[in-house]
C-alpha positions as a Python dict, from the first residue, in 0.01 Angstrom:
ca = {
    (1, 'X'): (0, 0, 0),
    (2, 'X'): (147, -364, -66),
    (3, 'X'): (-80, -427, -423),
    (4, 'X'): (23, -31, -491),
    (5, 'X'): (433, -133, -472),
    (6, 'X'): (322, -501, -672),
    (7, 'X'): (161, -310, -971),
    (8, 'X'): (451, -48, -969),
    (9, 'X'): (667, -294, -994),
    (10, 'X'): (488, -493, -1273),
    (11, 'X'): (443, -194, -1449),
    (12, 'X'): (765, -119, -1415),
    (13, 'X'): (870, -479, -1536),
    (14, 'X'): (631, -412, -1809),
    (15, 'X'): (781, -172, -1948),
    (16, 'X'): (1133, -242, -1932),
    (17, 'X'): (1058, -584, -2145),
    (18, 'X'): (868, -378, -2421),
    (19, 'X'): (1180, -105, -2426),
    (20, 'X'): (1389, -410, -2465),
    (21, 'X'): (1213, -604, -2685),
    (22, 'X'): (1082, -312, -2920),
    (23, 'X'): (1375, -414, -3161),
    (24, 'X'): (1411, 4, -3262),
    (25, 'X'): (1615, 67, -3012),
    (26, 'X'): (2009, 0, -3016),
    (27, 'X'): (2157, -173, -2755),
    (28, 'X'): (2461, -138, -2565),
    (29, 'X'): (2589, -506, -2591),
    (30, 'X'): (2960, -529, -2404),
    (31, 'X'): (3015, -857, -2498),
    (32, 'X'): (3228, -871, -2871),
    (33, 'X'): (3111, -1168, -2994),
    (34, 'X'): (2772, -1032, -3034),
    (35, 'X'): (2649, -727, -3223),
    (36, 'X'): (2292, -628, -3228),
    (37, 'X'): (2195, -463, -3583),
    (38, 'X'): (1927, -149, -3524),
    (39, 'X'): (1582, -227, -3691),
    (40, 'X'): (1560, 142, -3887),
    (41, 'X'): (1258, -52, -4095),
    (42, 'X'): (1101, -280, -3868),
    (43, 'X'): (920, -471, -4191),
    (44, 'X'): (1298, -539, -4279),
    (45, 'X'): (1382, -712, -3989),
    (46, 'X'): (1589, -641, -3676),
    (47, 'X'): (1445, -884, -3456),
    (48, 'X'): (1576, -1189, -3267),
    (49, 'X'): (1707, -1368, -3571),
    (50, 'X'): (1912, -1060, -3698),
    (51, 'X'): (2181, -1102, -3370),
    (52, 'X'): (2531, -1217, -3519),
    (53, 'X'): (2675, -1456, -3316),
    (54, 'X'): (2945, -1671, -3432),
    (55, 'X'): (3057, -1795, -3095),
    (56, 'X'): (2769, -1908, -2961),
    (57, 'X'): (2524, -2229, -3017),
    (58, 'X'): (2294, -2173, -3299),
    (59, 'X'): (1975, -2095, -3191),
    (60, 'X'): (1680, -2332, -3358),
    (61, 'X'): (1626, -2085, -3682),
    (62, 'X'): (2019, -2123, -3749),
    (63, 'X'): (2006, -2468, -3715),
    (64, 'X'): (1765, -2547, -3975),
    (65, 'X'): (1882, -2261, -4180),
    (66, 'X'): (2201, -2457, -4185),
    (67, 'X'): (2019, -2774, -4313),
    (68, 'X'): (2025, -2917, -4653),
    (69, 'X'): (1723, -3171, -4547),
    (70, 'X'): (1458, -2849, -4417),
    (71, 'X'): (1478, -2571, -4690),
    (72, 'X'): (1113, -2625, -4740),
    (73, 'X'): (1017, -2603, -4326),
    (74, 'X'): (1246, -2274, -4326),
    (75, 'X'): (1093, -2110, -4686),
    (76, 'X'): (736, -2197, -4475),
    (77, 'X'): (900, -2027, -4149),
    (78, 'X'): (972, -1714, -4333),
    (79, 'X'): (616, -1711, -4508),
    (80, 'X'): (469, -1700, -4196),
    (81, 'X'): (692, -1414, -4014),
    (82, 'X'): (801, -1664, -3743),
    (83, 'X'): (1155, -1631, -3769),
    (84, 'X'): (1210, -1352, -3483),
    (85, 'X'): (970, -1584, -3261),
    (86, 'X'): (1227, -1935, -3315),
    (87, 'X'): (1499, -1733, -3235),
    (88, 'X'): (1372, -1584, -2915),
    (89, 'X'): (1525, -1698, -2607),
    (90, 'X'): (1253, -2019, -2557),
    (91, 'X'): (1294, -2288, -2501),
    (92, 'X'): (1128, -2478, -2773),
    (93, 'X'): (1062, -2775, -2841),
    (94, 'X'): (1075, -2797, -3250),
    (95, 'X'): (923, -3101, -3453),
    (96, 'X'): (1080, -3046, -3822),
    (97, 'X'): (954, -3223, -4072),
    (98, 'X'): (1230, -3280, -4336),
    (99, 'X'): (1180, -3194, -4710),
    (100, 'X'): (1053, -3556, -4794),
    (101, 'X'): (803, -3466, -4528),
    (102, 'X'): (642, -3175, -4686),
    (103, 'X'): (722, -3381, -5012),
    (104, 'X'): (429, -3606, -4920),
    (105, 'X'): (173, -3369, -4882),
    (106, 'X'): (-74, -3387, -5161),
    (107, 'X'): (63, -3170, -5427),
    (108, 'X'): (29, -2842, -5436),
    (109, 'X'): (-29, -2810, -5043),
    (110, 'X'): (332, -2623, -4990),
    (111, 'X'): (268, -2352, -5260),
    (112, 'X'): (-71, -2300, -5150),
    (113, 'X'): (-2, -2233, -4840),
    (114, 'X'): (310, -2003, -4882),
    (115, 'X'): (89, -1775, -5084),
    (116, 'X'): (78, -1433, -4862),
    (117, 'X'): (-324, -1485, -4818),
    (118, 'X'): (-296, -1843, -4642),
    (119, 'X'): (-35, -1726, -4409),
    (120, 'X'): (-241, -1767, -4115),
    (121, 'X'): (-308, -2148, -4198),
    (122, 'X'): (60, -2168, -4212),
    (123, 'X'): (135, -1975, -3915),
    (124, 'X'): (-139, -2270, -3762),
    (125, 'X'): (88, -2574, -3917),
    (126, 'X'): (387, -2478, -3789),
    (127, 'X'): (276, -2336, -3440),
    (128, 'X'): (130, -2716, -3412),
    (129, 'X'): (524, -2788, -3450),
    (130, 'X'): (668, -2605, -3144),
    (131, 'X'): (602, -2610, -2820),
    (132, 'X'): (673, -2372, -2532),
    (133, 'X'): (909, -2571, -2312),
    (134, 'X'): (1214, -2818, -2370),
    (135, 'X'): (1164, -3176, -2372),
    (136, 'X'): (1455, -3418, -2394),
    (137, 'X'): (1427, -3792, -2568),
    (138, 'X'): (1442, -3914, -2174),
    (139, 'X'): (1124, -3733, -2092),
    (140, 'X'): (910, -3854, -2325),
    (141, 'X'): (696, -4162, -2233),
    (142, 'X'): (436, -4366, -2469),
    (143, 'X'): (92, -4128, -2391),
    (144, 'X'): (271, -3817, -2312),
    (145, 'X'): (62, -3553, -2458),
    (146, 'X'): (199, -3232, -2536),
    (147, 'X'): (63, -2898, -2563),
    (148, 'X'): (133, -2707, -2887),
    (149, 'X'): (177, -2303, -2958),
    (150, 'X'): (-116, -2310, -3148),
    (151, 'X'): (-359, -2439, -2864),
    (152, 'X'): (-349, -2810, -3025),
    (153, 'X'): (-190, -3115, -2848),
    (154, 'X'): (-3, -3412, -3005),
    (155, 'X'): (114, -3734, -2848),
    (156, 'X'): (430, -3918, -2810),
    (157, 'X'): (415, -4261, -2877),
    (158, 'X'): (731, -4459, -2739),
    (159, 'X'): (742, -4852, -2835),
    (160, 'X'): (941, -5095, -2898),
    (161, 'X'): (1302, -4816, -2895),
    (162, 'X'): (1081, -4624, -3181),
    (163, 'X'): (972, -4252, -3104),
    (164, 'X'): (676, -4113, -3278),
    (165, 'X'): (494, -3772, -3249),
    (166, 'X'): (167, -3862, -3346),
    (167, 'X'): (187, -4075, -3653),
    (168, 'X'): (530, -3946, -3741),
    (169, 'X'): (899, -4111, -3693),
    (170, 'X'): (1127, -3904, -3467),
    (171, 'X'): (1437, -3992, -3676),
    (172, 'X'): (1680, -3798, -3472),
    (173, 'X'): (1766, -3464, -3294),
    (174, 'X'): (1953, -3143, -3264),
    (175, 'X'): (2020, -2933, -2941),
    (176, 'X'): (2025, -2563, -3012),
    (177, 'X'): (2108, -2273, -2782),
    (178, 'X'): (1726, -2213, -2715),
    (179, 'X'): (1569, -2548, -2701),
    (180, 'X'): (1596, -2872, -2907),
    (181, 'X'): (1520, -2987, -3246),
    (182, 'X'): (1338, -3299, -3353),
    (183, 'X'): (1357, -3420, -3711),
    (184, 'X'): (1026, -3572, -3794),
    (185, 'X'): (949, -3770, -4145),
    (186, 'X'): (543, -3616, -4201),
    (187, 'X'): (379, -3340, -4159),
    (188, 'X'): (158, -3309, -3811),
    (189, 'X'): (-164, -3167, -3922),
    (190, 'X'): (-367, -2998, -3681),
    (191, 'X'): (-691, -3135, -3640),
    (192, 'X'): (-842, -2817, -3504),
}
């Protein structure tokens, strides 16, 4: 009787999240400051990042929508149809590699992989970016290895007052309403 009431209420759960989260249904928001716009064509967005808020903290695809220094990291984000997913609730941790990152990838390597056919390499590269929980600059400690959205791991390195993540400088940070924002000066490749 117990496990019949548990999976009831799972199901239950289930199906309340996917009702909510569809994104073709409109919702009855009371608060003013934000408006929910209906997703009549899915393909056209209507997700996450389509909330207008202008009240709130930014979450992180606002944040580095708003930045001159990662145009390139949020042209690569939209390539790879993960801007509803980095503006989901999170938290995140984000490691952004600035323009001048991506600028010293061999060349060619950004426009190769924003063609539509090597989207799933790019969806790779920048999952190895995020990870699934919040980390703040006091929690990190020289070894800490970190798991990644895209099943890979990197490693902080913290010496001497300098941050790395792997072999790239953590020049500085942003907070944003659903996690935080690292601005890193390379590229993490995955090695997988």
């Amino acid at each position: 009787m117990k496990k019949n009431i548990l999976l009831t209420t799972v199901a239950a759960v289930v199906l309340l999240f996917g009702m909510n989260s569809c994104g073709n249904k409109e919702e009855n928001n009371t608060s003013e400051a934000t408006t929910v716009a209906p997703a009549a064509n899915p393909s056209a967005g209507g997700g996450a990042a389509s909330v207008k808020d202008d009240d709130s903290q930014p979450n992180i695809v606002k944040v580095a929508s708003g930045s001159k220094d990662h145009t390139t990291l949020v042209a690569a984000v939209k390539a790879a149809e993960l801007v509803d997913v980095l503006a989901q609730s999170g938290p995140y941790t984000v490691f952004a590699p600035t323009n001048a990152a991506f600028d010293l990838l061999p060349k060619g390597t950004v426009e190769g992989l924003l063609k539509p056919e090597k989207k799933a390499d790019l969806q790779n590269i920048l999952q190895y970016h995020v990870t699934t929980s919040m980390y703040s600059e006091s929690m990190f400690r020289d070894g800490l290895k970190l798991g990644m959205a895209n099943g890979g791991s990197v490693v902080i390195s913290k010496k001497d007052g300098k941050l790395m993540v792997n072999d790239a400088n953590i020049v500085g940070h942003v907070a944003a309403s659903n996690g935080i924002i690292y601005i890193i000066d390379k590229v993490l490749l995955p090695t997988q």
